[in-house]
C-alpha positions as CSV (number, residue, x, y, z in Angstrom):
1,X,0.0,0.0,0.0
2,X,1.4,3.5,-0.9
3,X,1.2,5.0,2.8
4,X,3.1,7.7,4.3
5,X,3.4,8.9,8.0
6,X,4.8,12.2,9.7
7,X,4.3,15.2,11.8
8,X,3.6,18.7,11.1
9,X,3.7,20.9,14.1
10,X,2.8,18.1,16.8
11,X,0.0,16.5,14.6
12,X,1.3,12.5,13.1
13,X,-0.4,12.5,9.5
14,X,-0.9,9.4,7.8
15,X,-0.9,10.4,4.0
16,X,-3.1,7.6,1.9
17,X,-1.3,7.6,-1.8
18,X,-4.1,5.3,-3.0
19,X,-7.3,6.3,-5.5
20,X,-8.8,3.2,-3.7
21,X,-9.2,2.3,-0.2
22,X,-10.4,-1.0,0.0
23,X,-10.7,-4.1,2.1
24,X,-7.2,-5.7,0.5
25,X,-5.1,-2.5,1.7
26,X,-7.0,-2.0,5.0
27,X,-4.9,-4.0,7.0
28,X,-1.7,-1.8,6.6
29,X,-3.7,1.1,6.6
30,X,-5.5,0.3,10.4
31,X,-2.1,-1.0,11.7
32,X,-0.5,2.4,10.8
33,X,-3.3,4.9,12.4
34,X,-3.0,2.1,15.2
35,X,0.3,2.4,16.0
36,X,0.2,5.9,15.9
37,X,-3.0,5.8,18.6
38,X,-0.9,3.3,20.8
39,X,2.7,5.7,20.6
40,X,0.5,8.4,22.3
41,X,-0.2,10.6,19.7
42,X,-3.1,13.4,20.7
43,X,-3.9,14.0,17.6
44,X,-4.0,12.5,14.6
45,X,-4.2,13.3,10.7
46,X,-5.5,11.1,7.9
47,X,-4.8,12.6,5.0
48,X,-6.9,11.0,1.6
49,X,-6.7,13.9,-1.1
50,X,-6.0,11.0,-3.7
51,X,-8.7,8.9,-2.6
52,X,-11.7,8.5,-5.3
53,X,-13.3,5.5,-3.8
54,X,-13.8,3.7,-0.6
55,X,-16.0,0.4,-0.1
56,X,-18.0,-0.4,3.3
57,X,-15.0,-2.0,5.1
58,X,-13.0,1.3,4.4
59,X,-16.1,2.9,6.3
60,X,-15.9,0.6,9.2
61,X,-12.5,0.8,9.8
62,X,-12.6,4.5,9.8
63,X,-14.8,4.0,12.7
64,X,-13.5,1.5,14.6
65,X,-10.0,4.0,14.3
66,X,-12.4,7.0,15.1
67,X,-13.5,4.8,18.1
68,X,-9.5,4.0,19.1
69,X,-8.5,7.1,19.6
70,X,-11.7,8.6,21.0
71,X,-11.4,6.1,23.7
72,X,-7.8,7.1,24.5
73,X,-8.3,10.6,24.4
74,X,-7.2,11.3,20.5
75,X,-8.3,13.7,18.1
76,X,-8.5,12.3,14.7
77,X,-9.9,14.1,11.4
78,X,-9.8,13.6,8.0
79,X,-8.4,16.1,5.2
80,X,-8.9,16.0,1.2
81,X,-12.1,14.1,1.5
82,X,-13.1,14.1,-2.3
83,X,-16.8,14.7,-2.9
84,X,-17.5,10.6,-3.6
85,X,-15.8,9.8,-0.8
86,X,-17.5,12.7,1.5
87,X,-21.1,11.3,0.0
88,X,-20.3,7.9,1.4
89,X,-19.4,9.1,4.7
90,X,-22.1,11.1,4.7
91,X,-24.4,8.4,3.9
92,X,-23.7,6.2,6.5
93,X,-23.5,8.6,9.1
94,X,-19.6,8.5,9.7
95,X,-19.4,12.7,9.2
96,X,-21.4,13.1,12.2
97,X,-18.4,11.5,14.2
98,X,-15.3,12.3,12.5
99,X,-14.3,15.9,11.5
100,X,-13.4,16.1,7.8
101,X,-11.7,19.1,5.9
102,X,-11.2,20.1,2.7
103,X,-7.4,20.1,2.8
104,X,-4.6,19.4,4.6
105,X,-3.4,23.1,6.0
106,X,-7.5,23.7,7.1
107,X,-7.0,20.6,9.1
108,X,-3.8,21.4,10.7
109,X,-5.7,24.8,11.3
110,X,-8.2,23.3,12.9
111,X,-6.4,21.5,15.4
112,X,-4.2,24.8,16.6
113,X,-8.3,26.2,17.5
């Protein structure tokens, strides 16, 4: 999976290089925002600008990691939600939970508030 991790100004961003996040790659994708929740991280950036499409396990696992760190006092959003993407979340009620930007800096931004 074409995954990438860092920190910009005390926030760990996991940068998704996929155009489909899908049960095959969801493994590596969960243990990365994982370990991140488990090194103590407070908060936490997943980053899908490239991402076109996302199936019903990508869903889930969103919220089971929105779940993770909410439990160990994490703040996790998303940026670069494309508008597909932003539909399915908003279908099935995962944008009520987890804060989603437009981009990466509004994110970032967002945190600092």
């Amino acid at each position: 999976m074409n995954l990438t991790t860092g920190t910009v100004d005390g926030v760990a961003i996991v940068r998704v290089g996929e155009t489909r996040l899908m049960y095959p790659l969801l493994s590596e994708f969960a243990d990365a925002v994982t370990t991140l929740i488990k090194s103590g991280e407070r908060k936490v950036l997943i980053d899908l600008a490239p991402v076109v499409y996302v199936d019903s396990a990508s869903i889930g696992c969103l919220m089971d990691l929105y779940r993770q760190s909410n439990a160990a006092g994490i703040t996790m959003k998303l940026s670069g939600v494309q508008k597909r993407v932003a539909t399915m979340l908003t279908m099935t009620g995962a944008q009520q939970f987890i804060e989603v930007h437009r981009d990466e800096q509004s994110a970032l931004d967002a945190f600092g508030e």
